[in-house]
Structures are given as C-alpha cells and as structure tokens.
Backbone of each chain as nested JSON, in Angstrom:
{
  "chains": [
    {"id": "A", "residues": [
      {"number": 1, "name": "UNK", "atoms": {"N": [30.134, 44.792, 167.076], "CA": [28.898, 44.015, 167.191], "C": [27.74, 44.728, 166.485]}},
      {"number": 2, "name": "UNK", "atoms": {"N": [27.955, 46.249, 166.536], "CA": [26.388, 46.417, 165.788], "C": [26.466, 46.358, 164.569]}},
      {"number": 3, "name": "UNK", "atoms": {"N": [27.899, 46.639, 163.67], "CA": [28.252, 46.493, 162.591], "C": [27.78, 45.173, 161.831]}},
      {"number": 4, "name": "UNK", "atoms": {"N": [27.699, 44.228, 163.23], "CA": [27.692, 42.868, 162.692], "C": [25.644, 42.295, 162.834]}},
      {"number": 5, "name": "UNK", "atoms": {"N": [25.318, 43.358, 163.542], "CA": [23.631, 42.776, 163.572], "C": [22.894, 42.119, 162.641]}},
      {"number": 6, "name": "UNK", "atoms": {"N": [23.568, 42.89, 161.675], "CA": [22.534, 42.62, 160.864], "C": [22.77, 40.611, 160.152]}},
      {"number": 7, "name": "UNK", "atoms": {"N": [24.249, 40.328, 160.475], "CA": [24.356, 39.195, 160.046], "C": [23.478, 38.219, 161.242]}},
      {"number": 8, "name": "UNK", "atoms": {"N": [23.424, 38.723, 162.5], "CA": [22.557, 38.298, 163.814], "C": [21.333, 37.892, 163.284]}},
      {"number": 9, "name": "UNK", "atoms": {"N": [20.862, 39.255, 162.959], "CA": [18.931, 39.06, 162.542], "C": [18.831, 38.113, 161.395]}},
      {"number": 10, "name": "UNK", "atoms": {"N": [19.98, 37.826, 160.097], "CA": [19.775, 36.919, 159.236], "C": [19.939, 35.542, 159.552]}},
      {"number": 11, "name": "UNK", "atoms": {"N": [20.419, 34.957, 160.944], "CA": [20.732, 33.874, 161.217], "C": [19.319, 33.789, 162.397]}},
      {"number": 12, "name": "UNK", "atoms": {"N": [18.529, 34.595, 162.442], "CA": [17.382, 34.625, 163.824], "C": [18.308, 34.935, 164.948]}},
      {"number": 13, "name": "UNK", "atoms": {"N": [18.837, 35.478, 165.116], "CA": [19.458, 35.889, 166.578], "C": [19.001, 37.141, 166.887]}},
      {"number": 14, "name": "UNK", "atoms": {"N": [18.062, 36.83, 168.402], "CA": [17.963, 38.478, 168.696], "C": [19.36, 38.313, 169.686]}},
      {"number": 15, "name": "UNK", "atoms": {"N": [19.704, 39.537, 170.068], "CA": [20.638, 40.398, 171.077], "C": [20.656, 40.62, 171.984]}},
      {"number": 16, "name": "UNK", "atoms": {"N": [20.368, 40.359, 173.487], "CA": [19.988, 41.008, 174.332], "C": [21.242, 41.356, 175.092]}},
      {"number": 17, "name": "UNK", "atoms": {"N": [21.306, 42.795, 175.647], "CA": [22.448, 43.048, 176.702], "C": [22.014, 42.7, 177.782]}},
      {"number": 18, "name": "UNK", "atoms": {"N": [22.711, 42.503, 178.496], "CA": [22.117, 42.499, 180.399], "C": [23.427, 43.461, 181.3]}},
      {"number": 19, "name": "UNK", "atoms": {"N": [22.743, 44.267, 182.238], "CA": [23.952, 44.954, 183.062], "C": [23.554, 44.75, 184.668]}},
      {"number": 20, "name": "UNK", "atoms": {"N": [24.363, 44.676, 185.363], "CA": [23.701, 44.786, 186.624], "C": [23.147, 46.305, 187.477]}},
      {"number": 21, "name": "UNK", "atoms": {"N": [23.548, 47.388, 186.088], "CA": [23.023, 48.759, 186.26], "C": [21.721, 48.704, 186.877]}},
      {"number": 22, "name": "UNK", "atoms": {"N": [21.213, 49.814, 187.407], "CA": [19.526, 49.715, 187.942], "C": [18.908, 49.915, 186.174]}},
      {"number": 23, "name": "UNK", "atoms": {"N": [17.714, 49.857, 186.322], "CA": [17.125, 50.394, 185.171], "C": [16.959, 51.573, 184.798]}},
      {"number": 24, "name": "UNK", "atoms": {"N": [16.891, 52.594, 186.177], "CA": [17.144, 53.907, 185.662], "C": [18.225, 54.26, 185.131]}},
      {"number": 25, "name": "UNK", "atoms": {"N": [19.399, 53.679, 185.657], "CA": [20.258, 53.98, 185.208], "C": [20.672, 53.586, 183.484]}},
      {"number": 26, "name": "UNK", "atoms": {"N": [20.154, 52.776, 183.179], "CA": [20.591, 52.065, 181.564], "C": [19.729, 52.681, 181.189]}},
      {"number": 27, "name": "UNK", "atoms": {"N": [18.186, 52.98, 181.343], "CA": [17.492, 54.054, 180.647], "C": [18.044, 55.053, 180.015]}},
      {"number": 28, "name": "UNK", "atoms": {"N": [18.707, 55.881, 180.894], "CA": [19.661, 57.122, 180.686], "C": [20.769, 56.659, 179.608]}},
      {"number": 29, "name": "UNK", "atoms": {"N": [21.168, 55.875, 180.234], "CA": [22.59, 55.398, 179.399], "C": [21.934, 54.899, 177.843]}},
      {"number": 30, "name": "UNK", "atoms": {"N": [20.749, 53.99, 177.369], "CA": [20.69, 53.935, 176.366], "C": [19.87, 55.348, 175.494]}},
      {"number": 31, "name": "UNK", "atoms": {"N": [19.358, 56.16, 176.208], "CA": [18.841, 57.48, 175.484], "C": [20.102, 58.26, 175.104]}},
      {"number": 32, "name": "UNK", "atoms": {"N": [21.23, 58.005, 175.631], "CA": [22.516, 58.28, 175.166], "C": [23.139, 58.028, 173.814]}},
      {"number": 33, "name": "UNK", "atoms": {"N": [23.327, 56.782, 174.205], "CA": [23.502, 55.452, 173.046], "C": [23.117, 54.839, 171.882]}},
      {"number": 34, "name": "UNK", "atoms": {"N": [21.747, 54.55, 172.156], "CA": [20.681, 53.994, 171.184], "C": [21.428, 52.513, 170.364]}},
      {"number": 35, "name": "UNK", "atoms": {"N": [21.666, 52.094, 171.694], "CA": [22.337, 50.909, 171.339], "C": [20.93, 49.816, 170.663]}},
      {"number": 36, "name": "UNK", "atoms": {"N": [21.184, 49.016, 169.168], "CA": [20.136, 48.894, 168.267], "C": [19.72, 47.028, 169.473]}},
      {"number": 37, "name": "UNK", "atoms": {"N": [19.583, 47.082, 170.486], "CA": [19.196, 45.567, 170.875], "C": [18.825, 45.749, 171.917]}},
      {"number": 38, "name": "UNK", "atoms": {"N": [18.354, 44.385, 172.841], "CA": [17.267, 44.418, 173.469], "C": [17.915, 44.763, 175.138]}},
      {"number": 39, "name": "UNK", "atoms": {"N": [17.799, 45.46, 175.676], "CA": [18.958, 45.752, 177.074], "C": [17.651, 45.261, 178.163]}},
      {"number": 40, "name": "UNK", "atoms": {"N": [18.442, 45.179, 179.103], "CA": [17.756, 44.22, 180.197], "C": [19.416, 44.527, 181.564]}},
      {"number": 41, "name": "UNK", "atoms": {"N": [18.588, 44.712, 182.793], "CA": [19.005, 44.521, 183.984], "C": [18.867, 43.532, 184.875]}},
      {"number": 42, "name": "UNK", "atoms": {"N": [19.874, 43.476, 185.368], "CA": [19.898, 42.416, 186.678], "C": [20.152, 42.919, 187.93]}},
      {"number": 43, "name": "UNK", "atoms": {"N": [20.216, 43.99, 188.268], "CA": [20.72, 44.673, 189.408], "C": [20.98, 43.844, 190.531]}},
      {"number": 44, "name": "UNK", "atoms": {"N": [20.407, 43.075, 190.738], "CA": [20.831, 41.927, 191.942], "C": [21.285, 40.873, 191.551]}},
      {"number": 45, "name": "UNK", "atoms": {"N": [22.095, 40.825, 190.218], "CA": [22.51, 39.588, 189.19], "C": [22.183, 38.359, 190.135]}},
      {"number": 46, "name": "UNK", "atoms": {"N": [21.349, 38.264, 189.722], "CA": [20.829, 36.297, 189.849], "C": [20.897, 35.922, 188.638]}},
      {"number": 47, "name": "UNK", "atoms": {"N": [20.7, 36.616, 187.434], "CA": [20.879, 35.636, 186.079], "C": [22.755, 36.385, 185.857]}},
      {"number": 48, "name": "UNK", "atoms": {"N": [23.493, 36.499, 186.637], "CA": [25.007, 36.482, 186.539], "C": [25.066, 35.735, 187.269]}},
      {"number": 49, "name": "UNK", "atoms": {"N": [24.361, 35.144, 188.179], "CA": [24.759, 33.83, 188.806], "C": [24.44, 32.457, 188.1]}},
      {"number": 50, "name": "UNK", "atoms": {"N": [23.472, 33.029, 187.953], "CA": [22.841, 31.368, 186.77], "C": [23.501, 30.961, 186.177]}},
      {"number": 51, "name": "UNK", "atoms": {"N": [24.007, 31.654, 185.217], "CA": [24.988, 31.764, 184.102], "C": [26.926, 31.813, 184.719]}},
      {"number": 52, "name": "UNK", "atoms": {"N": [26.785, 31.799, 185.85], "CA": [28.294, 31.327, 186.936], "C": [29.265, 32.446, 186.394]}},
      {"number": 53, "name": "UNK", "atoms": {"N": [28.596, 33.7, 186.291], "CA": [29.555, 34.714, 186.222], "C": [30.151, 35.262, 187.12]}},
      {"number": 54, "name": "UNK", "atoms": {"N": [31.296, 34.729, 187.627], "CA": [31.975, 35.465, 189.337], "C": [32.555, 36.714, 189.019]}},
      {"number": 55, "name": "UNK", "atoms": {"N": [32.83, 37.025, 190.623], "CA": [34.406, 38.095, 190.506], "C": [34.922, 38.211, 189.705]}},
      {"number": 56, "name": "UNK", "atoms": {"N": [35.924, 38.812, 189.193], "CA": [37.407, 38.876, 189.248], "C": [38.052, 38.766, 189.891]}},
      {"number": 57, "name": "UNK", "atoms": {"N": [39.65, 38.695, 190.188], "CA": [40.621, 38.829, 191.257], "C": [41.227, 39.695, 190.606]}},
      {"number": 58, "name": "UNK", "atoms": {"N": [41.828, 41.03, 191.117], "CA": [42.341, 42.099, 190.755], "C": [43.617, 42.365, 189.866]}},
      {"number": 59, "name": "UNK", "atoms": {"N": [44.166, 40.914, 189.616], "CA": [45.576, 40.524, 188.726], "C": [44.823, 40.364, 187.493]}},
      {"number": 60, "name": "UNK", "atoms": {"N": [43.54, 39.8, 187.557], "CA": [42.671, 39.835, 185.99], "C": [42.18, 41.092, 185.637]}},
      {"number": 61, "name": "UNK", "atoms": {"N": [42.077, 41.755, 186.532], "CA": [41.202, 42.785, 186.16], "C": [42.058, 44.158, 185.613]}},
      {"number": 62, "name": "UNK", "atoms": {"N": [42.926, 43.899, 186.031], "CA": [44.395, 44.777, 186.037], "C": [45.194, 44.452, 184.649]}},
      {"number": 63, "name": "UNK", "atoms": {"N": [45.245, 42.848, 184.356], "CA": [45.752, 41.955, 183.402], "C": [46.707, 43.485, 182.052]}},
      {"number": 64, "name": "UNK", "atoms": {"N": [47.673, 42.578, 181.954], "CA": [48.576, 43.568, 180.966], "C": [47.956, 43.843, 179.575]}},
      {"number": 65, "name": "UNK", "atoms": {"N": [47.24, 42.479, 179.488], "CA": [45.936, 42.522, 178.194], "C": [44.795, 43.401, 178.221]}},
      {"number": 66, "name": "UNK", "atoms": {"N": [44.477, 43.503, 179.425], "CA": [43.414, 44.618, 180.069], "C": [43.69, 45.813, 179.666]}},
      {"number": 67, "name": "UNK", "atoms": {"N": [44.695, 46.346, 180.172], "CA": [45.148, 47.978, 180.215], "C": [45.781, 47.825, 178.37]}},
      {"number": 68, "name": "UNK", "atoms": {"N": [45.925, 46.563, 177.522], "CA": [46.553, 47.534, 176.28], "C": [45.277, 47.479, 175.515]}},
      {"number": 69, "name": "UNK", "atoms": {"N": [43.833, 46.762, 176.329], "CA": [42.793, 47.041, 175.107], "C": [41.897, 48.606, 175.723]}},
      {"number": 70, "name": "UNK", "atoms": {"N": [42.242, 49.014, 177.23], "CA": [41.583, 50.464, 177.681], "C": [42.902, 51.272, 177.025]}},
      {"number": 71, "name": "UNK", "atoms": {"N": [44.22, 50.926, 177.03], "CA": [44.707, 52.338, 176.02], "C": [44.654, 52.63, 174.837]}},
      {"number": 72, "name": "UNK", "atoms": {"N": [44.035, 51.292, 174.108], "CA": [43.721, 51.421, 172.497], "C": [42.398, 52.171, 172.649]}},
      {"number": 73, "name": "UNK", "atoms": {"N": [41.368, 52.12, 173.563], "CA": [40.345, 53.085, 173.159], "C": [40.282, 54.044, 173.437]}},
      {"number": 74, "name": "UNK", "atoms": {"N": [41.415, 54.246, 174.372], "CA": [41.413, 55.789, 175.043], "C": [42.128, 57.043, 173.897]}},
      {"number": 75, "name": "UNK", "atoms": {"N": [43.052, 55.915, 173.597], "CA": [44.08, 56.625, 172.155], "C": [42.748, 56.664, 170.819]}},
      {"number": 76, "name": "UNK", "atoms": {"N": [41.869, 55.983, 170.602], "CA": [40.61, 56.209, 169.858], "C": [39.957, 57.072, 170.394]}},
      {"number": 77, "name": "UNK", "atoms": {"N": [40.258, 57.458, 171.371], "CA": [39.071, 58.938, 171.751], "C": [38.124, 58.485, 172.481]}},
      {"number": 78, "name": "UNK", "atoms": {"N": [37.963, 57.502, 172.906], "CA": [36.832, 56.672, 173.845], "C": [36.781, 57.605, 175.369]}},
      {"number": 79, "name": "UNK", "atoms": {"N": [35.756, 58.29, 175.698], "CA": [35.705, 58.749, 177.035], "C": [35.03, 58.212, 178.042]}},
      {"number": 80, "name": "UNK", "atoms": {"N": [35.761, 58.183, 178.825], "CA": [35.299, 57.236, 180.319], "C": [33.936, 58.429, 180.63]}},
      {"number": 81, "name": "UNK", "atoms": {"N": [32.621, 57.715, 181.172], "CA": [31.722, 58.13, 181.604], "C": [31.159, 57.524, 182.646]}},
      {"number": 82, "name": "UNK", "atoms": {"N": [30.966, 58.151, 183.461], "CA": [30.429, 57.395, 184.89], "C": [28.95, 57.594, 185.113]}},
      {"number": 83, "name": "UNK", "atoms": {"N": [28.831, 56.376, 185.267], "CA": [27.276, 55.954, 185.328], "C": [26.518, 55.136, 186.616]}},
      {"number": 84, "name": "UNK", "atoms": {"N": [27.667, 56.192, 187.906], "CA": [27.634, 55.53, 189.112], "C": [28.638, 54.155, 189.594]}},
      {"number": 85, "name": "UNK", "atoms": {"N": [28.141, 53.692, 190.509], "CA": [29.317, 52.997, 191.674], "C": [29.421, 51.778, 190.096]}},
      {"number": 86, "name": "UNK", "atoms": {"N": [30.324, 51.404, 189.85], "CA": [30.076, 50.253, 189.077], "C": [31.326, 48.905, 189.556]}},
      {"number": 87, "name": "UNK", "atoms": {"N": [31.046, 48.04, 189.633], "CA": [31.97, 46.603, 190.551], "C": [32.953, 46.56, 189.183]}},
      {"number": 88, "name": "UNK", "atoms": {"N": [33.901, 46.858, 189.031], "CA": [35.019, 46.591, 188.382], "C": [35.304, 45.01, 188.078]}},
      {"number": 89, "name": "UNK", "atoms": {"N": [35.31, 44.415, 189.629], "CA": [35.636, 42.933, 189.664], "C": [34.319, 41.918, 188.939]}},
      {"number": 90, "name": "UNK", "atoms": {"N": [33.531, 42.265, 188.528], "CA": [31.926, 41.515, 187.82], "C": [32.634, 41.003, 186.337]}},
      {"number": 91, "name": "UNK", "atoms": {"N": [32.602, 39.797, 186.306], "CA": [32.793, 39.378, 184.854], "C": [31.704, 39.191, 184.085]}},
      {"number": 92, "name": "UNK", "atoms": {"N": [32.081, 39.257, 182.914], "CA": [31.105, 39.421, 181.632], "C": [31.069, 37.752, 181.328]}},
      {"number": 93, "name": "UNK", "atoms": {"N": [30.552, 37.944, 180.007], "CA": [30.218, 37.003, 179.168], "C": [29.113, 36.454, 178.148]}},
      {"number": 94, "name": "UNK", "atoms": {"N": [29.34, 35.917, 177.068], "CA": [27.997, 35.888, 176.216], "C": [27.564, 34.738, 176.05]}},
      {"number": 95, "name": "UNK", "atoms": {"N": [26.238, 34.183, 175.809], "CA": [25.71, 32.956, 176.009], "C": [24.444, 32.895, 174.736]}},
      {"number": 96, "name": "UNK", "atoms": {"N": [24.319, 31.739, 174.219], "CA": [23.738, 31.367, 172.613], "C": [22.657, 30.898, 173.409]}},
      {"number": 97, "name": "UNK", "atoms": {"N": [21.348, 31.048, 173.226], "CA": [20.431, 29.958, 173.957], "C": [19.148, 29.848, 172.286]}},
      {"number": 98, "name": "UNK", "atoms": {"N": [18.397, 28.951, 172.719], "CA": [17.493, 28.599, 171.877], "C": [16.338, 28.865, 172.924]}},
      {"number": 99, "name": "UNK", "atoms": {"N": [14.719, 28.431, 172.23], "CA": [13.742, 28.972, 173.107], "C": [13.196, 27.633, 174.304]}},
      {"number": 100, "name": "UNK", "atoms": {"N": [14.221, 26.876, 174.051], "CA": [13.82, 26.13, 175.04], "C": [15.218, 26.048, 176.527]}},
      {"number": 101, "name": "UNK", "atoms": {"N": [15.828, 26.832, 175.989], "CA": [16.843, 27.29, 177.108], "C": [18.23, 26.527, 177.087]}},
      {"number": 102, "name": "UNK", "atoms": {"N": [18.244, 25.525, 176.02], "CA": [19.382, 24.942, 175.58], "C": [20.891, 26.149, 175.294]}},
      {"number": 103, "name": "UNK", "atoms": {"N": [21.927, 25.344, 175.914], "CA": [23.038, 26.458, 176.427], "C": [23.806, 26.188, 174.721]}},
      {"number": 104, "name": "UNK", "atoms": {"N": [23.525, 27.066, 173.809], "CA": [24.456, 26.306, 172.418], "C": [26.062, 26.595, 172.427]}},
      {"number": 105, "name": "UNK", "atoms": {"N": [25.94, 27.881, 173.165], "CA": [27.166, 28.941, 173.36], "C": [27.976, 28.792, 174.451]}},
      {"number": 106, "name": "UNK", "atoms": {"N": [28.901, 28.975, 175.164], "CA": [28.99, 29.862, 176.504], "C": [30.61, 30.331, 176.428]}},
      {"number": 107, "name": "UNK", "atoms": {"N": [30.182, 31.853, 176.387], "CA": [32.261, 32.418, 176.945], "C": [31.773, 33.455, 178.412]}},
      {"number": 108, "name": "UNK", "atoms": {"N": [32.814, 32.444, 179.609], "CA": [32.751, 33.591, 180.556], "C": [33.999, 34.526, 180.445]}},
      {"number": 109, "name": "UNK", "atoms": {"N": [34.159, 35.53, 180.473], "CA": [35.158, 36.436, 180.27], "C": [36.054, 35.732, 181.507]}},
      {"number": 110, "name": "UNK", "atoms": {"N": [37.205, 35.477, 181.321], "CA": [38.446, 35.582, 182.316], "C": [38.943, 36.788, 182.781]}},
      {"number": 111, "name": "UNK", "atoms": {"N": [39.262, 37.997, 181.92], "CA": [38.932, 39.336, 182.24], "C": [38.246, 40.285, 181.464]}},
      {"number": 112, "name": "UNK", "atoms": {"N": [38.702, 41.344, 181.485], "CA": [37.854, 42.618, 180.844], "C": [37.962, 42.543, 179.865]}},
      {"number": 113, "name": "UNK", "atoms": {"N": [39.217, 42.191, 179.114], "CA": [39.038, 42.005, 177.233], "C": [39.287, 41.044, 176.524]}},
      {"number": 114, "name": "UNK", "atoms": {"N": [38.48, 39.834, 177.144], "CA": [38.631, 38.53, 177.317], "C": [37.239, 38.605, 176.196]}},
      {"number": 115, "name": "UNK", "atoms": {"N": [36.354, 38.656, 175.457], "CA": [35.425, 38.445, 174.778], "C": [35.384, 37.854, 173.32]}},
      {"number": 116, "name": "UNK", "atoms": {"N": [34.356, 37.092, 172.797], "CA": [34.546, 36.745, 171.903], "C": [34.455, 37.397, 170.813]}},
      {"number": 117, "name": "UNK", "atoms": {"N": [35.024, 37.039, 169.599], "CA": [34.705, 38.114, 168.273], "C": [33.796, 37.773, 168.231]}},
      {"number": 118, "name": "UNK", "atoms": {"N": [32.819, 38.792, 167.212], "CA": [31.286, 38.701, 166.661], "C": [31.566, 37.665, 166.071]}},
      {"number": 119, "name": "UNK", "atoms": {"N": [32.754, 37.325, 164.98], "CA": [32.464, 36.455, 164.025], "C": [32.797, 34.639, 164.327]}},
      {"number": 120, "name": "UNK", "atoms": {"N": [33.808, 34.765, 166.062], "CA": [33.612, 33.538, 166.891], "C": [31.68, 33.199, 166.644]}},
      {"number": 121, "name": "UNK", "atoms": {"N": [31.154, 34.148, 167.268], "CA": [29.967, 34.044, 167.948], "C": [28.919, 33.352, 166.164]}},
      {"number": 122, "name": "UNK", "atoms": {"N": [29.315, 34.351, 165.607], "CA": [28.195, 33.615, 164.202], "C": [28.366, 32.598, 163.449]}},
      {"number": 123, "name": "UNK", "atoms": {"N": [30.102, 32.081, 163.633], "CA": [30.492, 30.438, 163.387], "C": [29.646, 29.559, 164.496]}},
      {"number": 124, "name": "UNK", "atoms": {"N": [30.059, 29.712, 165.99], "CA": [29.069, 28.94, 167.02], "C": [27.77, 29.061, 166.298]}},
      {"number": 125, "name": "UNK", "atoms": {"N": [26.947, 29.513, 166.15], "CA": [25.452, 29.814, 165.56], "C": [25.263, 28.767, 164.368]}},
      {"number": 126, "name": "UNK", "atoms": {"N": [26.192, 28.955, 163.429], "CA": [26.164, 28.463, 162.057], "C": [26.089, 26.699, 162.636]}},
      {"number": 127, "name": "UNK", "atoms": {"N": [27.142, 26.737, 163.402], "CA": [27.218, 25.155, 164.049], "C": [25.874, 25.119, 164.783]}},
      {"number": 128, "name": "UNK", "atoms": {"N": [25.689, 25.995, 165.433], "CA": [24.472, 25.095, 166.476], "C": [22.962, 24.817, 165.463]}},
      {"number": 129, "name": "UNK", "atoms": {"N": [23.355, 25.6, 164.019], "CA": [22.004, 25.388, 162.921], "C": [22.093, 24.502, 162.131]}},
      {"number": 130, "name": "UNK", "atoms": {"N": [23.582, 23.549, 162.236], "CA": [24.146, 22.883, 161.237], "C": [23.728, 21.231, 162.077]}},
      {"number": 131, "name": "UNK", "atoms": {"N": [24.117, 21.473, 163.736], "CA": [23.658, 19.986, 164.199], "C": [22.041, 19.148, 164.119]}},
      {"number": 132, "name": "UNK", "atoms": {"N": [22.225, 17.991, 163.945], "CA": [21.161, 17.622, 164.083], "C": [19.868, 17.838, 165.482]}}
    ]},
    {"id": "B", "residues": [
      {"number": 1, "name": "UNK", "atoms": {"N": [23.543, 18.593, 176.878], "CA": [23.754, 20.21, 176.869], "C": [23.193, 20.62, 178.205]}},
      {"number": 2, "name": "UNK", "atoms": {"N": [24.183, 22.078, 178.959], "CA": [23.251, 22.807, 179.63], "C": [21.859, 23.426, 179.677]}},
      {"number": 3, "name": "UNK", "atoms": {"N": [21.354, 23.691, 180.513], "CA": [19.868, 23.923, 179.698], "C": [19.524, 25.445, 181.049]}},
      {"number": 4, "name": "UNK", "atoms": {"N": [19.158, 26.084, 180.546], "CA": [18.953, 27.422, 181.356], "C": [17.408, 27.699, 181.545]}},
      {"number": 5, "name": "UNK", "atoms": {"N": [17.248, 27.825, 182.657], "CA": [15.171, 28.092, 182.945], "C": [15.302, 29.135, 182.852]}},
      {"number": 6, "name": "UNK", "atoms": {"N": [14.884, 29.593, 181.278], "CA": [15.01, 31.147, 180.897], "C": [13.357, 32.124, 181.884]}},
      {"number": 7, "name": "UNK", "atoms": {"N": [12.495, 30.88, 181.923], "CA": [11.308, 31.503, 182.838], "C": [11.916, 32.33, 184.611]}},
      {"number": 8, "name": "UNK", "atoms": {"N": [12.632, 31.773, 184.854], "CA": [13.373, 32.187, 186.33], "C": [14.352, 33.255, 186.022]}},
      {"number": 9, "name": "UNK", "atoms": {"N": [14.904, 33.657, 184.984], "CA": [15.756, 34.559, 184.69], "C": [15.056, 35.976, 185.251]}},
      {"number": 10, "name": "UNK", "atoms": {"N": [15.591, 37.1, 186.464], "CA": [14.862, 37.359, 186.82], "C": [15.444, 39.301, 186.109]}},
      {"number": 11, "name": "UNK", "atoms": {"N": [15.058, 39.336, 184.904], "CA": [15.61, 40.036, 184.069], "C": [14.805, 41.101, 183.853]}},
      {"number": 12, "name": "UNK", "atoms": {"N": [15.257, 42.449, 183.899], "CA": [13.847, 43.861, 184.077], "C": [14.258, 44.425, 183.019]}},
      {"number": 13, "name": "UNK", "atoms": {"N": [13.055, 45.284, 182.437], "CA": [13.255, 45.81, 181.098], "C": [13.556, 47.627, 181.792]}},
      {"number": 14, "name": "UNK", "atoms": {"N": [13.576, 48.724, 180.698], "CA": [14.634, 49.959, 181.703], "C": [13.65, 50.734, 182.16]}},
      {"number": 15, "name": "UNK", "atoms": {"N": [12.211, 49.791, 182.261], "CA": [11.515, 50.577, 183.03], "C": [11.381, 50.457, 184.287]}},
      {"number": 16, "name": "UNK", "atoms": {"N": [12.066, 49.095, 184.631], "CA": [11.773, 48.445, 185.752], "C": [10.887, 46.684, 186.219]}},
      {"number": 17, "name": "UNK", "atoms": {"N": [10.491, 46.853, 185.061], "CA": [9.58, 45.712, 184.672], "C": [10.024, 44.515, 184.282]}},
      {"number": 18, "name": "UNK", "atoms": {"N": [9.583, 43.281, 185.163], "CA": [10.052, 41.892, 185.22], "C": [9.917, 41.725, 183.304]}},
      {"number": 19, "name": "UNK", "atoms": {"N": [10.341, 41.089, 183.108], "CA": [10.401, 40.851, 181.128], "C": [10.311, 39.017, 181.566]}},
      {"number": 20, "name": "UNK", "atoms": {"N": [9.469, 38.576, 179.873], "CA": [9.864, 37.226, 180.234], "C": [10.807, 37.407, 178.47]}},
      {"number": 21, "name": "UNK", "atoms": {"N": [11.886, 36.457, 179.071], "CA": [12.56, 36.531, 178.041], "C": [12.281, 35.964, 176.352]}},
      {"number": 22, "name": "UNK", "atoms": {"N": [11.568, 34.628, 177.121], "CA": [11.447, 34.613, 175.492], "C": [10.169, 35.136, 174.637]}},
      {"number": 23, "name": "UNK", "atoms": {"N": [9.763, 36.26, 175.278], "CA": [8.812, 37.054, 174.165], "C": [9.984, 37.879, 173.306]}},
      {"number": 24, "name": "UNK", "atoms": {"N": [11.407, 37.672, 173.853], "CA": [11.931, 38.52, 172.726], "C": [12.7, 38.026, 171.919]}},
      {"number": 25, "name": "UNK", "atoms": {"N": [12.76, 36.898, 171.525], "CA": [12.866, 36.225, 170.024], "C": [12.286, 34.806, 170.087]}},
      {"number": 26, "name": "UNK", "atoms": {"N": [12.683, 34.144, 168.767], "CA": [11.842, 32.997, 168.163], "C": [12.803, 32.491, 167.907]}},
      {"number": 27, "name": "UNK", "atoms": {"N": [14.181, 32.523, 167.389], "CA": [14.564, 30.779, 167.685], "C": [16.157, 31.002, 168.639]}},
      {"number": 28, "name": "UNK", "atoms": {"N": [16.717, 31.741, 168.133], "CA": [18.319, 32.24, 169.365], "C": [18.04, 33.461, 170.03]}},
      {"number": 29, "name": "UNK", "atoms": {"N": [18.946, 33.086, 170.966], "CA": [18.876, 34.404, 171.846], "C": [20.69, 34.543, 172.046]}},
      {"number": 30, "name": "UNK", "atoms": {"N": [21.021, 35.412, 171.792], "CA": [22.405, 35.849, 172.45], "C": [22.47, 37.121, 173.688]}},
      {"number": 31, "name": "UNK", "atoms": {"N": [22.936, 36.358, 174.635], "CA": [22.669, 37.241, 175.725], "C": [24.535, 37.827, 176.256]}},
      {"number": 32, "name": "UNK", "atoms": {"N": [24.396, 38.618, 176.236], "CA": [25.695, 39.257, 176.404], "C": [25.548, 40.466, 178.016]}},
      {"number": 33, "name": "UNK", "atoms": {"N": [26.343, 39.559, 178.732], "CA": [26.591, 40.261, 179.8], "C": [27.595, 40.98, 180.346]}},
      {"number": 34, "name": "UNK", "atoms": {"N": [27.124, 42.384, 180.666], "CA": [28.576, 43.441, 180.414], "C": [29.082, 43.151, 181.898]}},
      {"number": 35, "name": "UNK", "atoms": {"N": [30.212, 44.227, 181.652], "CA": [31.132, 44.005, 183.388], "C": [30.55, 45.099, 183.579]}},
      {"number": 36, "name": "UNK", "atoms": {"N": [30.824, 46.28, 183.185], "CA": [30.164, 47.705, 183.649], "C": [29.393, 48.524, 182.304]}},
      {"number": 37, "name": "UNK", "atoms": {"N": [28.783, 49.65, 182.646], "CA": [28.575, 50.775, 181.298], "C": [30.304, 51.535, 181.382]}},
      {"number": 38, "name": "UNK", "atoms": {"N": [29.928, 52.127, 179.765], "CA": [30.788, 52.742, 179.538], "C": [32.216, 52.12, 178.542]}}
    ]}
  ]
}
C-alpha cells in the first residue's frame, strides 16, 4: 500500500488508518513506523460498528489461509511486536467514501488475510470516477 | 448507495483529539481498518 500512495494521491484519495489502539499507543507505534497517512483511533470502535465490523469466530481467525499469510512474513523476517492487549477476534476492513459520506467501496475482512489488493481498491476508485 | 455520517464518526487523532474527518481530504477518503498493530 505505501508503494502504491502515490497512485492514491493521483486519483484524490487520502488514506486514513483507523485502530482501536488508544492514541498513546499508535503515537508510539507510528514514531516507530512513520507510516506516510492519516492514522486515527477508535478505542471504543463505534466507527467499527458503523461500518458493521464484528468478531471473528476463532476457525476464521485461525483459518489455514491465515497462518500461510503469518508464515510468509515471519519467513520475510517480519517481527511480532506487542503493542499491548490487542482482540485478535476484531475484523478489519477498507471502505471508499466521498465527502458527502457516500459508501463507493466496502470489503469487510472475513479473516485476517482476507484484504483487498491496492490495485482491487484503485480499479473500485477508477469506477466510482467513471459513474455518472 | 450506503451513506455514512462521517460527522458522528467518533474518530481521535494520536493525540487524543476528536478529528472531524472530512478536514482530511477533498474528494475520497479510504479508510482502512486494522484488526491489530503489528
């Protein structure tokens, strides 16, 4: 995805992350990181509810697809870092909106490596600039 | 289409601070919500 920003900012797309981390906590985590977009918390996810992001059930979260996309990054050298209690079972997902709150997008993750490609996400875009 | 009251989104910036969302872009927004850090 950051590889891909810059095709983001040429189509007007800003970025925003959302975590249900506290803010101190993503503070830390992005002085780490310096992840290049706009991060934002929900700690009491009401906008993971808005947006009907549930649970998991532990057969998704576990999913055989799950564990072969955490051993491909682990075999990449990816190190687990703990950044406190974090809900395993919380699904993700990314959502296209315009400034009047129109939904153009929506993927809720089914599980953990359930997400869309960047380049799913900038075809949706291309379409939602292409309709009348 | 769905339509989302991005004004009620009750979304804090990492200082702690209520944000309204759409001061942070002008025509899309992609909002990507993680499961955890890390």
């Amino acid at each position: 995805m950051k590889s891909l920003k810059g095709e983001f900012d040429r189509r007007g797309v800003a970025i925003a992350v959302v975590s249900f981390a506290e803010p101190a906590k993503l503070s830390h985590y992005q002085k780490q990181h310096r992840w290049p977009f706009i991060i934002l918390a929900d700690p009491d996810r009401v906008a993971y509810g808005v947006f009907a992001l549930r649970r998991l059930s532990w057969l998704r979260v576990f999913s055989p697809a799950t564990l072969k996309v955490y051993w491909r990054l682990l075999r990449e050298g990816m190190k687990r870092e703990h950044y406190g209690k974090d809900d395993i079972y919380q699904s993700g997902g990314d959502f296209l909106l315009d400034r009047e709150g129109n939904l153009l997008f929506a993927h809720r993750s089914q599980d953990p490596a359930d997400r869309p490609a960047a380049a799913k996400l900038l075809e949706a875009i291309d379409s939602s600039a292409r309709a009348p | 289409m769905e339509k989302i009251g991005l004004d009620q989104l009750p979304l804090l910036d990492l200082d702690g601070k209520q944000v309204k969302v759409q001061d942070h872009f002008d025509h899309y927004l992609l909002l990507i919500f993680l499961r955890h850090l890390a």
